[in-house]
N, C-alpha and C positions, 0 to 999 in steps of 0.2 A: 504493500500500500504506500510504503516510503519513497517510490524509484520514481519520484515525479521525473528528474529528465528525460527517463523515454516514456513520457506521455504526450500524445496530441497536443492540437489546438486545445479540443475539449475531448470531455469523455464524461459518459455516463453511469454513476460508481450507483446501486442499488443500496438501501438500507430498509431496514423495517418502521414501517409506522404504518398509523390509525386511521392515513387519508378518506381510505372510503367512507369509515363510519364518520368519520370527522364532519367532512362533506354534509351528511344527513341532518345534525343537529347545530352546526357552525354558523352563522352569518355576521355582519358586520354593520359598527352603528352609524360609523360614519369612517371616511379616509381619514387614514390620519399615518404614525409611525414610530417607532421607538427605538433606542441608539443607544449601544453600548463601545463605549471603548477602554479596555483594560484587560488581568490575564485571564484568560479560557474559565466560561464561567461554571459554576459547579455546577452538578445533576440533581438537584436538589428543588422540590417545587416552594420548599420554605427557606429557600438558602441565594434565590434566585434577588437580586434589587430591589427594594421596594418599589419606585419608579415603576418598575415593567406590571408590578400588580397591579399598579395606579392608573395607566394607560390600558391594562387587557378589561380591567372592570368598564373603563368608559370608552372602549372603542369595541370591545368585543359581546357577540351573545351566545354563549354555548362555555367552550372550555379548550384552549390552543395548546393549553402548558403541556399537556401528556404527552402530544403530537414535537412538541418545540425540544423537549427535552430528548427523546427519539433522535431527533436529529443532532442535536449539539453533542451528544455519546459518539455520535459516529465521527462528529465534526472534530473534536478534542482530542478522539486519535488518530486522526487522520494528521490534523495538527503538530501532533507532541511526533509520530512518527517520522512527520518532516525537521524536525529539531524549534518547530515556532509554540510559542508561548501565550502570546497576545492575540487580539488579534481585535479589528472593529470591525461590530456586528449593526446591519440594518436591518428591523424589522417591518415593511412594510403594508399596511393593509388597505386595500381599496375597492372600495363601490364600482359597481359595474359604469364602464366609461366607454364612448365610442374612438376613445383619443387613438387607439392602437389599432385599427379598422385597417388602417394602412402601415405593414411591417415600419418600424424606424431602425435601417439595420447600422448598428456600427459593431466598430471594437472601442474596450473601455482603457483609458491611459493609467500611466503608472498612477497610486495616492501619491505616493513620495519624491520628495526630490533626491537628486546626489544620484551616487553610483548606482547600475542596475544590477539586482542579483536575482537570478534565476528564483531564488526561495521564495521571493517576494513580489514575482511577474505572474501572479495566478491570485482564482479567487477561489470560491464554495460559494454555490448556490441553490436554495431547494425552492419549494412551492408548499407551503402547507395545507392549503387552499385554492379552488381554481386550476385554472391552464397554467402548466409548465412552459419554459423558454425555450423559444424558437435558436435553433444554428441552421448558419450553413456548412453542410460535409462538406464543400471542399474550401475550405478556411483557408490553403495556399490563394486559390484561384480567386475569390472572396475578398484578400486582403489588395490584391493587385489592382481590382476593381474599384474597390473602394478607393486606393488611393488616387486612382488616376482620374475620379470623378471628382473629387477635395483638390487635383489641383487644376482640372478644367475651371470649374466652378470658383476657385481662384483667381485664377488668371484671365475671368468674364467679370469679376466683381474687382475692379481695381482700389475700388474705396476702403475694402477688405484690409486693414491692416496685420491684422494677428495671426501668429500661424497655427494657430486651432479654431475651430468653429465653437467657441464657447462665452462670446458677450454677447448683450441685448444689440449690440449694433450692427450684428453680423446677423442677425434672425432670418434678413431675406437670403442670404448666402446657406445659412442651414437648412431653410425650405427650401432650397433648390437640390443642394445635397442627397437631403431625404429623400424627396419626390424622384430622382434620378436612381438612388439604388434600388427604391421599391419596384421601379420601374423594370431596371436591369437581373434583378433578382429574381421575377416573374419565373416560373418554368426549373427554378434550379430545385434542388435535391435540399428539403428542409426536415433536419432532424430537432421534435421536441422531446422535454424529457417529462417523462411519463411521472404517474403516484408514485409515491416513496423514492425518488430519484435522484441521488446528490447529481450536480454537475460541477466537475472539476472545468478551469476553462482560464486559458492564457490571455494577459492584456499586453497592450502594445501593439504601433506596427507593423511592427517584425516578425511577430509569431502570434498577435488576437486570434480570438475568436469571433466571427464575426456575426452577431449573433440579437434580436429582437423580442422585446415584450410582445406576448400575445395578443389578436384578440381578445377582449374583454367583456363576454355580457350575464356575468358574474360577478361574487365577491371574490377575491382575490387575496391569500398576504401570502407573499415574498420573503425570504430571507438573504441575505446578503452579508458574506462572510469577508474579510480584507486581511489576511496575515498581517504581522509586523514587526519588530521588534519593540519592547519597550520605549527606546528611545526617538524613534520614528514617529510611534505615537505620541509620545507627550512633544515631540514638535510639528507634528498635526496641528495638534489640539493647541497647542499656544501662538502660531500660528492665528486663529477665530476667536484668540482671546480668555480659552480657558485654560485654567491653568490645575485646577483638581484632576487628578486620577488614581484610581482609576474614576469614572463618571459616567454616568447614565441619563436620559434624557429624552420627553416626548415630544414629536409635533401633530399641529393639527385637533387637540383637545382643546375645549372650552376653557377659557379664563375661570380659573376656582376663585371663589369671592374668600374676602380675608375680615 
């Protein structure tokens, strides 16, 4: 389970969980999400943040935790087997949306800055709820595409200064982006990952996965795992200004009155 460097782009690691029955009695009260960043959290349903109690009570109807913990068992050694410790976790849960009606395919960049190391150019991702994520098999052919479309679409948007598509000033340059891989991607070989499904999956690139949120006309929560070292993270996180760790944290809940 350790031998990440001869793993793919992505790859689809199976684990057991509760999806199905999950599914039957789960729904969702509103979108919303919750964020952990610090070390590999315990299996414990009473040992888990307060925070995360605090957001599943007002975001969720049914019960995630049996389902969550399933996953982060399998997650924690997957982790520890690669020699990582830490790691920041996205939980995200959301109401059925028509936003992903048309694939948004990319690959996702590094968190970090500084040197790149193989350990920490990958992520973990499940589904606890809802459709699982969309790839493409062939993520050589995928990435080639995509580049060559980020720099057509570049070199049509001159006003474009940044060399990622990631400010509000670039929006029409990203809409053209999208609309152009959804476009070109039509007909290719799309693998999603199924119930109970981790997926392992390369960022960068050099070697991404090239890979889309589902359709959505469903609830939905996402998990999203990010390796790291200790120190990475807490210059993350100071970085945006925090400076506690480890720390936890919701979006998307209602203002609690005081």
């Amino acid at each position: 389970m350790s031998n990440i460097a001869s793993y793919p782009a992505f790859k689809l690691l199976p684990y057991e969980n509760s999806h199905a029955a999950l599914s039957e009695y789960t729904s969702l009260q509103r979108t919303s999400s919750w964020i952990y960043c610090g070390p590999l959290l315990p299996l414990s349903d009473s040992q888990l943040p307060q925070s995360y109690h605090e957001w599943h009570k007002a975001a969720i109807n049914g019960s995630l935790t049996a389902t969550l913990l399933s996953f982060l068992s399998f997650a924690n050694l997957f982790l520890s087997a690669a020699g990582v410790n830490h790691y920041w976790l996205t939980i995200r849960a959301t109401t059925p949306t028509t936003d992903y009606d048309e694939p948004r395919w990319h690959t996702d960049e590094d968190f970090f800055q500084g040197e790149k190391l193989i350990r920490t150019q990958w992520k973990l991702v499940t589904t606890l709820l809802g459709p699982g994520t969309l790839f493409i098999k062939d993520a050589k052919t995928a990435r080639a595409v995509e580049s060559k479309i980020k720099l057509d679409v570049q070199t049509e948007h001159t006003d474009h200064l940044c060399t990622s598509f990631n400010c509000l000033g670039c929006a029409t340059a990203s809409a053209a982006v999208r609309q152009r891989l959804a476009d070109n991607f039509r007909g290719h070989k799309v693998i999603q990952a199924a119930n109970g499904t981790c997926c392992f999956f390369r960022i960068g690139q050099e070697q991404g996965a090239v890979h889309s949120e589902p359709p959505q006309n469903c609830d939905r929560v996402f998990v999203n795992i990010v390796p790291g070292t200790e120190g990475e993270l807490r210059d993350l996180m100071a970085k945006w200004g925090m400076t506690a760790f480890p720390r936890s944290w919701s979006i998307g809940l209602p203002m609690r009155a005081h």
